[in-house]
C-alpha positions as CSV (number, residue, x, y, z in Angstrom):
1,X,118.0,102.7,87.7
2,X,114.6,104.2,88.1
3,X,113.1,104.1,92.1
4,X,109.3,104.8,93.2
5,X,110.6,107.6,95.1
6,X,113.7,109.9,95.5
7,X,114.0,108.8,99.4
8,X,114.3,105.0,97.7
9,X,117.0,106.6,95.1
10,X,118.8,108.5,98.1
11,X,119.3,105.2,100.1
12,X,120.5,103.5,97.2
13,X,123.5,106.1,97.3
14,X,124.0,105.1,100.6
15,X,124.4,101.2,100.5
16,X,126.3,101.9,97.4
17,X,128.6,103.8,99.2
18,X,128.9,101.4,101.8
19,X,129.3,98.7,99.3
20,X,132.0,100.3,98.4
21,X,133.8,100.8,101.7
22,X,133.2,97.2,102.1
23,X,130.6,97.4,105.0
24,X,128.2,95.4,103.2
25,X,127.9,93.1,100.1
26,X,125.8,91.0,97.7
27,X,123.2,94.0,97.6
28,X,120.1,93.4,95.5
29,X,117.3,95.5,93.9
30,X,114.0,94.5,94.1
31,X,114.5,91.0,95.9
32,X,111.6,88.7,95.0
33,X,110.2,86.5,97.9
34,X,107.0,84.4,97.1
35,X,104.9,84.4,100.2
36,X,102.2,81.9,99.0
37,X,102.7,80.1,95.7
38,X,99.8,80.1,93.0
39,X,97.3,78.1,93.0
40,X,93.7,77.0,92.1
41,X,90.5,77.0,94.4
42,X,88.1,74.6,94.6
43,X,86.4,76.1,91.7
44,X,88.8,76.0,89.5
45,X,89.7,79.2,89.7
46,X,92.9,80.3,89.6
47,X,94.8,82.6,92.3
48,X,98.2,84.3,91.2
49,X,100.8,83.6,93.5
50,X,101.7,86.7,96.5
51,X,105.0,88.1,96.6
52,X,106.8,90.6,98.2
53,X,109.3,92.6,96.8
54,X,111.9,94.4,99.2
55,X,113.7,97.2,98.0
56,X,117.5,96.1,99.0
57,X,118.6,93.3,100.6
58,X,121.8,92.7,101.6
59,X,125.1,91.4,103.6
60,X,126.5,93.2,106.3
61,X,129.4,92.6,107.9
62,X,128.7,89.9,110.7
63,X,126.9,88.4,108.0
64,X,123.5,88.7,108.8
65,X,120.6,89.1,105.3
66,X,119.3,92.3,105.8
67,X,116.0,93.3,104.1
68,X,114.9,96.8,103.2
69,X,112.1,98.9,102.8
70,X,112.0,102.4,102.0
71,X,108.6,103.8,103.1
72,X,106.7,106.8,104.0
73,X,104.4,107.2,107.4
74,X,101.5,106.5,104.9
75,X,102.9,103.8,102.9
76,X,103.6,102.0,106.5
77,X,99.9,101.6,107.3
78,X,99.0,100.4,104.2
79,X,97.0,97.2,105.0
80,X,98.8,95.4,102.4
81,X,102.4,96.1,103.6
82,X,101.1,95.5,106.9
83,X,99.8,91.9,106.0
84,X,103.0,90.8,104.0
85,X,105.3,92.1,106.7
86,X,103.2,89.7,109.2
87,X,103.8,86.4,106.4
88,X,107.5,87.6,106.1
89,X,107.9,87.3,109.8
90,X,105.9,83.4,109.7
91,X,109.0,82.9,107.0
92,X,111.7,83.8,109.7
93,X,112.4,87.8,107.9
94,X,112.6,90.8,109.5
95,X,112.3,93.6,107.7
96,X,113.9,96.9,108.3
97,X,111.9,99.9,107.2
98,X,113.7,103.5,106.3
């Protein structure tokens, strides 16, 4: 498995081992969520759909979906994060950032 980063690679270990244990289940790389399905303008022209892409999501044990993030002070004020974190929260998903 190849991560962006070796903090995304070091969390990994840890809901694997927690997986393991039984704390947590149905764990998932890279789960896709489409935030605003393709489409074409007025024009014609056509818009790719948006998605975002969590790094783990996951079951824990009172059942609740947890979604993941692994980012960095910087990549937390990235304007782009920022505005699909606000269209994740219109969907009804929190996201939890490490």
């Amino acid at each position: 498995i190849r991560f962006d980063s070796q903090k995304e690679a070091v969390r990994y270990m840890e809901l694997k081992g927690m997986l393991e244990a039984g704390l947590i289940k149905d764990i998932r790389l890279q789960h896709h969520f489409t935030l605003q399905e393709a489409f074409k303008t007025i024009d014609g022209e056509p818009v790719r759909k948006m998605e975002y892409v969590a790094d783990f999501t996951y079951i824990d044990q009172q059942g609740n979906f947890i979604i993941e993030d692994v980012k960095s002070e910087a990549t937390r004020k990235d304007k782009v994060y920022r505005l699909k974190k606000k269209l994740m929260a219109q969907k009804g998903y929190t996201i939890t950032e490490v």
